[in-house]
C-alpha positions in Angstrom: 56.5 7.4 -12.5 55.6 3.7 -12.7 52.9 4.3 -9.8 51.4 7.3 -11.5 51.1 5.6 -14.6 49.7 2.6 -13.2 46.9 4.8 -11.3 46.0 6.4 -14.0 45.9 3.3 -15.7 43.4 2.1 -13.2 41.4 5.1 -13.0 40.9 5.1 -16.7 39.7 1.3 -16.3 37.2 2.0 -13.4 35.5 5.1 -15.3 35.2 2.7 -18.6 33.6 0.4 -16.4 31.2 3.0 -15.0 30.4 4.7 -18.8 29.9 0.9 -19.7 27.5 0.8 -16.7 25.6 3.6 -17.0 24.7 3.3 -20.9 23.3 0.0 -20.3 21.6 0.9 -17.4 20.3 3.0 -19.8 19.6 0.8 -22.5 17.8 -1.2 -20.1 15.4 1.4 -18.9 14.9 2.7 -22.8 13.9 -0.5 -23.7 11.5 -0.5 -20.6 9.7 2.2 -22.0 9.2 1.1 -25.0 7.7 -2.0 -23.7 5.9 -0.4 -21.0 4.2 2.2 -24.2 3.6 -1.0 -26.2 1.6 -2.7 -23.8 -0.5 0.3 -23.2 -1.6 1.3 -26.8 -1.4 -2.0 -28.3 -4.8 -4.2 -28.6 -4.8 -8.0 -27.8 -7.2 -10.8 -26.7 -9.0 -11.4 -23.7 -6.6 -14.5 -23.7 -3.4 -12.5 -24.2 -4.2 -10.0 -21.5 -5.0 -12.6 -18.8 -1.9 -13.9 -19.7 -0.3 -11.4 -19.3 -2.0 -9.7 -16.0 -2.4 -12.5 -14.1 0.5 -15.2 -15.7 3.2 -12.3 -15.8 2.7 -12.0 -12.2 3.0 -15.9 -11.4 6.7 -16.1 -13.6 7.9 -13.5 -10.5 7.8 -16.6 -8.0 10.5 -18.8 -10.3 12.3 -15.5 -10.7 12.6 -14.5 -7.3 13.3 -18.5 -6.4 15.9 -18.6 -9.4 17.5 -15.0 -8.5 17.9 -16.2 -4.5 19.6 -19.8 -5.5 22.1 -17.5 -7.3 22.7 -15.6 -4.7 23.1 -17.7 -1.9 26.2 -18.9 -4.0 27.7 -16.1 -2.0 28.6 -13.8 -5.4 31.3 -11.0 -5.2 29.9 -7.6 -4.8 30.1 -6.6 -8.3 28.3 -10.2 -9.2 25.9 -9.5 -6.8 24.7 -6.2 -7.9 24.6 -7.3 -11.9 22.2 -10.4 -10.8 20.3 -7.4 -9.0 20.1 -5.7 -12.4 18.9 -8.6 -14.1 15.9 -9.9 -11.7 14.6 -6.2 -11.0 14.8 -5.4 -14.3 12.9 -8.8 -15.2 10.4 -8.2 -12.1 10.0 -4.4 -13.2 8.6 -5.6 -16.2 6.4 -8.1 -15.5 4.6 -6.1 -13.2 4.5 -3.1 -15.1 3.3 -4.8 -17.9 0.6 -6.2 -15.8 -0.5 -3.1 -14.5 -0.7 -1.2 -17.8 -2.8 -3.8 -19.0 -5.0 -4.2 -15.7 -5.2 -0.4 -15.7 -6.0 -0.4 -19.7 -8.7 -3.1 -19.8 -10.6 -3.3 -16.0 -13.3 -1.6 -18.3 -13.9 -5.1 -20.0 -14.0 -7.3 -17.2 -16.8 -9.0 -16.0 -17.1 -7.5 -12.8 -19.0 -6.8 -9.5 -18.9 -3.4 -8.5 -17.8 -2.0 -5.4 -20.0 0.1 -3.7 -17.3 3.1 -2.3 -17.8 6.6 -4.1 -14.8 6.9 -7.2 -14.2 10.3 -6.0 -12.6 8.6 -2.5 -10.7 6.1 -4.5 -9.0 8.9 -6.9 -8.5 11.3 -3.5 -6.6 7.7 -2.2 -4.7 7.8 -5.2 -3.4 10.8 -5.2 -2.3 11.0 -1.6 -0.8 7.4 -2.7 1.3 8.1 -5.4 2.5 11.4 -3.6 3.7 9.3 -1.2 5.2 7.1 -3.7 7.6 10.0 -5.4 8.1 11.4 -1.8 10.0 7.7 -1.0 11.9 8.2 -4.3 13.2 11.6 -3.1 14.4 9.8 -0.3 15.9 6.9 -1.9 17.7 9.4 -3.7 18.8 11.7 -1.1 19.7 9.2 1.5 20.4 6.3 -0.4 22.0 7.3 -3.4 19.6 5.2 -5.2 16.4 4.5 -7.6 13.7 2.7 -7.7 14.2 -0.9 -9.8 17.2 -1.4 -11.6 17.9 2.3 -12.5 20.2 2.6 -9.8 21.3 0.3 -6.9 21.5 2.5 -3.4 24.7 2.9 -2.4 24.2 3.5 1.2 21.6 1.9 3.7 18.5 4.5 3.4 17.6 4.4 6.9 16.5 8.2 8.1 13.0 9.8 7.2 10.0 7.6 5.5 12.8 4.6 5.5 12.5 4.8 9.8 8.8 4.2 9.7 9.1 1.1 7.6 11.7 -0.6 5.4 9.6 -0.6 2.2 7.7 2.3 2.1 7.8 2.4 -1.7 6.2 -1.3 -1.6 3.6 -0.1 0.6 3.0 3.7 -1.6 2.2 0.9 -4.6 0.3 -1.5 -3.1 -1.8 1.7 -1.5 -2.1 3.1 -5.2 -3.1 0.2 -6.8 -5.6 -0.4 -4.2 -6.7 2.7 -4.9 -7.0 2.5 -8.2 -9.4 -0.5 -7.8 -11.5 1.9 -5.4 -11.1 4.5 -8.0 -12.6 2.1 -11.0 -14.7 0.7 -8.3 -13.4 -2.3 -9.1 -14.0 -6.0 -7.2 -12.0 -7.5 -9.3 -9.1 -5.1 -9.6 -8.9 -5.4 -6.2 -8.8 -8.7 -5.6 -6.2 -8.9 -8.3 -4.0 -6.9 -5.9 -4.6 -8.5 -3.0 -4.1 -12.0 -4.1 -2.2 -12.0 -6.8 0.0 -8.8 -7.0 0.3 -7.9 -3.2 1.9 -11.8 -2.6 4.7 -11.9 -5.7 6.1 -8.1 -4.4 6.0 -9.2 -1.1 8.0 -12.5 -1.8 10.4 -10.6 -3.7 11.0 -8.3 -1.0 11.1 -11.0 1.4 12.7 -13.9 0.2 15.5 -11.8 -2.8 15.7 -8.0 -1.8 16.3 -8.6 2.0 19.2 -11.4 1.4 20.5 -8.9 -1.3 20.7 -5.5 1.5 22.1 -8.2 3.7 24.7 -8.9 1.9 25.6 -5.5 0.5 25.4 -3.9 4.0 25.9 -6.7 6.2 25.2 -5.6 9.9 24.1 -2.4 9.5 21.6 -3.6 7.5 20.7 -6.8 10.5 20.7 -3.9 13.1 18.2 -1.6 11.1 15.9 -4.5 10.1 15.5 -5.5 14.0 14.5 -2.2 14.5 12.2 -1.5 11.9 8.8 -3.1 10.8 8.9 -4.5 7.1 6.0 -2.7 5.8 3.5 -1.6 8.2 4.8 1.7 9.8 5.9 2.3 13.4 7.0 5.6 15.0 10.7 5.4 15.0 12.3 3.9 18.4 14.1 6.7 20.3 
């Protein structure tokens, strides 16, 4: 009886932990939103949106630095996923802050334009961002994940669009926002992705999220990253 009390016990304990989890998971993401809506309907100055586009985007390099230092204090599992939370949750707003607002204002920028048809840029971003939800479906599926802090993956998604290439999602967004650029015709746009944006995702990918898979998967995770490019895809091996 003792041994079915204490399971039960336990089992009461883990589920509180998971409710506890999930609304502030939740809580998280609502407040997100609401961040992500405020920077797209709220007017500023020019001063406040450079701040914001192009300094938002430089505070992910202490982030990522500060977020890697913590890890490589060799955390539990548990500690290792809440840090997780924390720095994609902080990079998942700095950058989607400073795309609503590049997105919002390219219109006022002095800029140069580019000489590509919009119609190819929009065609680009279409085919990009389908590409985009089709590497969510298969975080989901395969991974038992979501993008960002909604959900860490579970298991090592390593089968369909993840074979190609170990960030497909990084390179669907860096293709959409590229697109975009094309899309508004944009020199400016695009050079903001290029150099600016392009270099912080790629650093946190790099230098955080491949030390955190590491350490969550450990070899299975060594075995499928020698086998698999980091962002430009190649035909699965065998």
């Amino acid at each position: 009886m003792r041994s079915v009390g204490r399971f039960r016990k336990w089992s009461q304990e883990v589920t509180m932990k998971h409710a506890v989890e999930l609304f502030f998971r939740i809580a998280l993401l609502a407040f997100s939103w609401l961040l992500w809506w405020w920077a797209s309907n709220t007017p500023l100055s020019n001063v406040m949106n450079l701040s914001i586009i192009v300094g938002g985007v430089l505070l992910v390099f202490p982030i990522v630095w500060l977020g890697r230092r913590i890890l490589d204090r060799r955390l539990t599992t548990r500690g290792v996923a809440w840090i997780t939370t924390f720095v994609q949750f902080a990079l998942g707003n700095l950058f989607g802050v400073a795309i609503v607002r590049a997105v919002a204002t390219h219109r006022d920028w002095p800029d140069w334009v580019l000489p590509v048809p919009a119609e190819i840029g929009l065609l680009l971003a279409i085919i990009a961002g389908a590409a985009f939800l089709l590497t969510v479906v298969n975080l989901a599926l395969k991974g038992f994940g979501a993008p960002f802090f909604i959900a860490l993956s579970r298991k090592l998604a390593a089968d369909w669009l993840y074979a190609w290439t170990r960030n497909p999602m990084v390179l669907a967004v860096l293709a959409f926002l590229l697109s975009l650029g094309i899309w508004f015709q944009s020199v400016l746009f695009v050079l903001w992705v290029l150099i600016l944006f392009a270099p912080a995702l790629l650093i946190f990918v790099k230098v955080y999220e491949e030390r955190e898979l590491e350490f969550r998967f450990g070899a299975s995770y060594l075995e499928y990253k020698s086998r698999t490019p980091m962002l430009f895809p190649r035909r699965p091996r065998g």
